[in-house]
C-alpha beads as a LAMMPS data file, in Angstrom:
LAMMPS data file: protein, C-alpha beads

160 atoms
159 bonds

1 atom types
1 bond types

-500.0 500.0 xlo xhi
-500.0 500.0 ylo yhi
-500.0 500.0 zlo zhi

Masses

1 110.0

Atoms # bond

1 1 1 -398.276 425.912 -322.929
2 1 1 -395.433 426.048 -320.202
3 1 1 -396.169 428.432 -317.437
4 1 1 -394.302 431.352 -317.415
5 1 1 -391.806 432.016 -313.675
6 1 1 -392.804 434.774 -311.998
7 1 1 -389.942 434.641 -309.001
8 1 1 -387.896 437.713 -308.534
9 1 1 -384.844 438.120 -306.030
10 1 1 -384.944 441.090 -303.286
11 1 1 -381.633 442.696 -302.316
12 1 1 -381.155 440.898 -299.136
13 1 1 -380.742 437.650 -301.330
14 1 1 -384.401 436.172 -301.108
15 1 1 -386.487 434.948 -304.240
16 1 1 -389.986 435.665 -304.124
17 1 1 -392.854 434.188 -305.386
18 1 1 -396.647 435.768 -305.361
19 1 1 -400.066 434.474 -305.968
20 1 1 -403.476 436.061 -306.213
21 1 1 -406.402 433.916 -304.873
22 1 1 -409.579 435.199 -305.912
23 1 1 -410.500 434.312 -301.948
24 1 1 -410.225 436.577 -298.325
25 1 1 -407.395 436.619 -296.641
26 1 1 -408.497 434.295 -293.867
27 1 1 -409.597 431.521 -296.406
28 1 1 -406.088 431.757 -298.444
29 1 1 -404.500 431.395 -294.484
30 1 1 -406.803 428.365 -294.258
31 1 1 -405.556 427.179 -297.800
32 1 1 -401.627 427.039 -296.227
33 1 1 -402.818 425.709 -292.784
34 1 1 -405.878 423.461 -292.544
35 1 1 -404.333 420.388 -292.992
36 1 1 -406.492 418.671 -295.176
37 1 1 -406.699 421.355 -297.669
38 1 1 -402.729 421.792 -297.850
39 1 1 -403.304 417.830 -298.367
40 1 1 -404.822 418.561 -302.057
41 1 1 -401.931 420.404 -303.462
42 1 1 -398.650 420.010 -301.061
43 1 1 -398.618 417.348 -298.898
44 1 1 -400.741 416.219 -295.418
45 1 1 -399.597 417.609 -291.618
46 1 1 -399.919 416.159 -288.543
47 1 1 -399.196 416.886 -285.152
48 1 1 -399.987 419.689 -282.879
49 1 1 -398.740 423.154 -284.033
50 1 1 -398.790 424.865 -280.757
51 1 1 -395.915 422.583 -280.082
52 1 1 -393.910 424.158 -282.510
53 1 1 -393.580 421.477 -284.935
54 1 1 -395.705 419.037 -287.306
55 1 1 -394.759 416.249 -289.328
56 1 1 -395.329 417.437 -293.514
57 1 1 -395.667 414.439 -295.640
58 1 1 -395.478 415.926 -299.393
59 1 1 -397.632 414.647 -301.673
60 1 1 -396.146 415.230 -305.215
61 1 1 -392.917 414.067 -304.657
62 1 1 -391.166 410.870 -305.477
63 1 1 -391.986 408.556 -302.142
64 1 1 -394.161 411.163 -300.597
65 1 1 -391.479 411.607 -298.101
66 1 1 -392.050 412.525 -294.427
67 1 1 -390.314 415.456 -292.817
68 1 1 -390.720 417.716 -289.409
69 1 1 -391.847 420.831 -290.036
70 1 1 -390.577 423.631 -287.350
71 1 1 -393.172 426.731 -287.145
72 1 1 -390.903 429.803 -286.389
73 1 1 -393.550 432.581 -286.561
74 1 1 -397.371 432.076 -287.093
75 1 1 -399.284 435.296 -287.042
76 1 1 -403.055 434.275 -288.271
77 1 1 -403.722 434.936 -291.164
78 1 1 -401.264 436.966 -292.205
79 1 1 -397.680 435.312 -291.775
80 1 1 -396.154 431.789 -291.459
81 1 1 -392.740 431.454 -290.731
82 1 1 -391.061 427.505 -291.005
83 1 1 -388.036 425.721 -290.981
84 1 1 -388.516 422.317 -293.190
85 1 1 -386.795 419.189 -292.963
86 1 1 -384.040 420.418 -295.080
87 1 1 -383.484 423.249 -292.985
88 1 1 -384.665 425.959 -295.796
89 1 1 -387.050 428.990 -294.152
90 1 1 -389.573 430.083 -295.950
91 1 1 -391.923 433.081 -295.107
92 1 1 -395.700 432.565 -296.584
93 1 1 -397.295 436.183 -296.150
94 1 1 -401.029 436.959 -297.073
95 1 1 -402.159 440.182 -297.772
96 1 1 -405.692 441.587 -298.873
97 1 1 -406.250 442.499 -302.266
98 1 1 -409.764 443.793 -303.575
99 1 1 -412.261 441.186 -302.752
100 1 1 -409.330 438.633 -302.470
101 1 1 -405.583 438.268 -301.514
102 1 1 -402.046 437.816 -302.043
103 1 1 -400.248 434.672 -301.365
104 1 1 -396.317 435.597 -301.025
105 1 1 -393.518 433.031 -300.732
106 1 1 -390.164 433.994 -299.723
107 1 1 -386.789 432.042 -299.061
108 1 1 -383.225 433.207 -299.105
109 1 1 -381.338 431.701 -301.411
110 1 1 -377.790 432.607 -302.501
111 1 1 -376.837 430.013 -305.074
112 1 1 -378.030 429.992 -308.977
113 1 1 -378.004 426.426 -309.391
114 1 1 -379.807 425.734 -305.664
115 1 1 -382.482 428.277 -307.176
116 1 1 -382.721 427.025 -310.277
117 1 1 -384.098 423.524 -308.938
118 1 1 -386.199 425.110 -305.982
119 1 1 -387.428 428.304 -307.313
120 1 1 -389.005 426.408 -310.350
121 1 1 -390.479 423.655 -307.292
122 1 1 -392.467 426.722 -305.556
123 1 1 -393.747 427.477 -308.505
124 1 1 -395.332 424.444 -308.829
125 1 1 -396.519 424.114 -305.549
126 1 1 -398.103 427.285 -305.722
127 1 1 -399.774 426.610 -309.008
128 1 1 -401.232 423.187 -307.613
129 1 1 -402.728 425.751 -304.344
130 1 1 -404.310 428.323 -306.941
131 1 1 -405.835 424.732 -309.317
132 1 1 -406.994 423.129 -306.232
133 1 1 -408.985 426.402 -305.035
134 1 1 -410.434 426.494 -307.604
135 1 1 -411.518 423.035 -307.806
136 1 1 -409.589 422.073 -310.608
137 1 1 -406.868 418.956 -311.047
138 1 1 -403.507 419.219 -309.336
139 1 1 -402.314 416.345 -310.638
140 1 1 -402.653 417.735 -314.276
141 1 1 -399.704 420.074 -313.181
142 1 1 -396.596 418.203 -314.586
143 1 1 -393.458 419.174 -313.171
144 1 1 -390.827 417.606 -315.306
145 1 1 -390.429 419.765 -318.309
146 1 1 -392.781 422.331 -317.759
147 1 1 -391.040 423.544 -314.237
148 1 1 -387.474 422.131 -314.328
149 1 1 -385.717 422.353 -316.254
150 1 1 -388.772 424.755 -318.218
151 1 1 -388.365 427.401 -315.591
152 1 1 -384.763 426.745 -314.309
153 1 1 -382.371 429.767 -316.287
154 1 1 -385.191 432.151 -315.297
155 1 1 -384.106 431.450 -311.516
156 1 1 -380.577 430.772 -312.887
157 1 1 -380.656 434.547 -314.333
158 1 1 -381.487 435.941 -310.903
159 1 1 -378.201 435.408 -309.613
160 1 1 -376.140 436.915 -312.846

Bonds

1 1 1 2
2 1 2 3
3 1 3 4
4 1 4 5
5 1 5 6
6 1 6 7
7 1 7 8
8 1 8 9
9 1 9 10
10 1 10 11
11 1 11 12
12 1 12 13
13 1 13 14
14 1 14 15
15 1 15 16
16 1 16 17
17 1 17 18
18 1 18 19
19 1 19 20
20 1 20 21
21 1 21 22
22 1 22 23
23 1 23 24
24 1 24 25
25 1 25 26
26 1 26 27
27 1 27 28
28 1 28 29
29 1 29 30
30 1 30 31
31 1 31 32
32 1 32 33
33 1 33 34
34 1 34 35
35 1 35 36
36 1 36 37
37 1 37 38
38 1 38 39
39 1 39 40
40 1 40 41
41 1 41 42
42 1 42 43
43 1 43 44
44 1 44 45
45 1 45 46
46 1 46 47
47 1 47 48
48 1 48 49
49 1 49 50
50 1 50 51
51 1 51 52
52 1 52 53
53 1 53 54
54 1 54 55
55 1 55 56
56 1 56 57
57 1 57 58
58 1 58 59
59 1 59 60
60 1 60 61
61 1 61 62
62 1 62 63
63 1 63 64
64 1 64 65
65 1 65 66
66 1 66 67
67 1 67 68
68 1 68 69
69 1 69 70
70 1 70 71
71 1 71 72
72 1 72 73
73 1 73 74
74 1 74 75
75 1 75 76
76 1 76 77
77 1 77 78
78 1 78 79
79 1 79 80
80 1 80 81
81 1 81 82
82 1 82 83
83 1 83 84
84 1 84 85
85 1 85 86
86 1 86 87
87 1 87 88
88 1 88 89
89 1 89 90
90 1 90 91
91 1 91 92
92 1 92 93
93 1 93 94
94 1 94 95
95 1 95 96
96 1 96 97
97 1 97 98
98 1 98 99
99 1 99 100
100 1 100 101
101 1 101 102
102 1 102 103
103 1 103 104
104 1 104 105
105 1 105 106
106 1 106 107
107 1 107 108
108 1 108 109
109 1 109 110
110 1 110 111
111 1 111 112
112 1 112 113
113 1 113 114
114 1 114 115
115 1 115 116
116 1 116 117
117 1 117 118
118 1 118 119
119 1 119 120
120 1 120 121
121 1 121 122
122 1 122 123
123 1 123 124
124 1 124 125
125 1 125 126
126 1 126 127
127 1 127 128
128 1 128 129
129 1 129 130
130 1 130 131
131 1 131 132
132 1 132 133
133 1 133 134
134 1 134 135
135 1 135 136
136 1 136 137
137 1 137 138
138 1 138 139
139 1 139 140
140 1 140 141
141 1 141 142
142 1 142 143
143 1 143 144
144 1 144 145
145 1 145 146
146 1 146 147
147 1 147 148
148 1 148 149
149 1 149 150
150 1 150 151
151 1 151 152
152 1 152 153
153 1 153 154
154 1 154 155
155 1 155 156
156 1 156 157
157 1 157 158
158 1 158 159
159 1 159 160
């Protein structure tokens, strides 16, 4: 079974994507900023981030590519703000929910066919985060069909 996209687009032109982590809000912050636990289901970072910037190499993509990473905002554990190599901004908020929390992914995006290949991409990523806390396999997540094109006119839609 395919899973299901779950982005929607705000008013001010940004798509946003939300997971709930059966986990605190300080462990989910730890899930999107200890580096070897973003290591199981995005990629490895190095570097210092008090200096503003660490080096993001992604590990489901084709070459595992190497990019810097520029950390706009970072208010523990609530709100990461950062500017990847591709110079896309993204805003990962966590909020408490019951006895766990909400993950929340947000980038502006003003193009169908630009959000019709990413939007479908963060919903991967964010399905490998929930598998691997939960201790299950991220590499049993298959992108290609189940996100793009699976998921790509929902995203497409958002912009009609």
């Amino acid at each position: 079974m395919s899973p299901q996209p779950t982005g929607t687009r705000t008013p001010d032109g940004r798509v946003v994507i939300s997971r709930r982590l059966d986990a605190a809000p300080e462990e989910t912050w730890s899930w999107i900023t200890d580096p070897d636990r973003t290591a199981r289901w995005f990629g490895r970072w190095s570097g210092d981030p008090a200096s503003g910037r660490v080096a993001v190499q992604l590990s489901a993509e084709e070459g595992a590519p190497t990019s810097t990473t520029l950390i706009r905002t970072c208010e523990a554990p609530r709100r990461l703000v950062i500017e990847n190599g591709l110079g896309w901004v993204l805003a990962l908020d966590v909020e408490a929910d019951g006895a766990g929390s909400v993950l929340t992914l947000s980038q502006v995006m003003d193009d169908a066919e630009f959000a019709a290949s990413v939007g479908p991409g963060w919903e991967f990523y964010l399905d490998r985060l929930v598998t691997a806390r939960a201790g299950g396999d991220v590499d049993a997540i298959v992108f290609e069909p189940d996100y793009v094109p699976g998921q790509s006119a929902h995203y497409r839609a958002l912009f009609s």
